[in-house]
C-alpha angles and dihedrals in degrees: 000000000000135000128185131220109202138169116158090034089049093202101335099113083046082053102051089051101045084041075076124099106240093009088141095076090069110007094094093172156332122228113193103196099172105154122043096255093062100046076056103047102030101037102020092244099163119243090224099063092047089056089046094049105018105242092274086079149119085242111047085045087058094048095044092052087053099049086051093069090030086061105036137049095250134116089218141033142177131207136191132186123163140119111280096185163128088210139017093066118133127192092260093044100015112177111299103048120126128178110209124198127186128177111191124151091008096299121114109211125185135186134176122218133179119217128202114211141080111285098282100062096035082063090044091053101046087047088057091044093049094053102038095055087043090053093047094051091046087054095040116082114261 
């Protein structure tokens, strides 16, 4: 079983999955954390290390991916928190960043990309990223 964590998609990694026939056999549930408050009350993320790293992080990413299985009935969980545009960008995280995070076999992985595109294809791509990392480590070895 699998849950999501998402912030700058809001729901759309949770969508691609349920738009599946029989996805209910291995989607568990979809946690949309857009705002600061929620990564802290719905996944644990501590509010600390928001305010440390700012939410578009390594190590918000990690946590939320974390909280996700803490919180859900589910053997694996990605996260994904970045910055999908057009504003809100800054020169350490400009428009286009995206912090993923994936637990899967009791590892926590992270990654940061950088996607070019209007808002709409920064969270597409992030939405085809998220899942196709998610799909490769549940196929590799632990």
């Amino acid at each position: 079983m699998m849950a999501t964590a998402e912030s700058c998609t809001g729901g759309l990694i949770a969508g691609a999955c349920t738009d599946l026939a029989g996805s209910s056999d291995w989607f568990e549930r979809g946690f949309v954390t857009y705002s600061n408050a929620a990564k802290t009350e719905l996944l644990g993320v501590p509010a600390a290390l928001i305010a440390a790293h700012g939410a578009v992080s390594e190590p918000v990413a990690r946590a939320m991916a974390e909280g996700a299985l803490a919180h859900a009935r589910a053997q694996a969980a990605v996260a994904v928190t970045g910055v999908a545009g057009p504003a809100g960008g800054s020169p350490g995280k400009p428009v286009g960043t995206v912090w993923f995070g994936w637990r899967v076999d009791g590892r926590t992985l992270s990654e940061c990309r950088r996607f070019d595109g209007d808002r709409a294809a920064v969270r597409a791509r992030t939405v085809a990223h998220a899942l196709g990392r998610l799909l490769a480590l549940l196929d590799a070895p632990p």
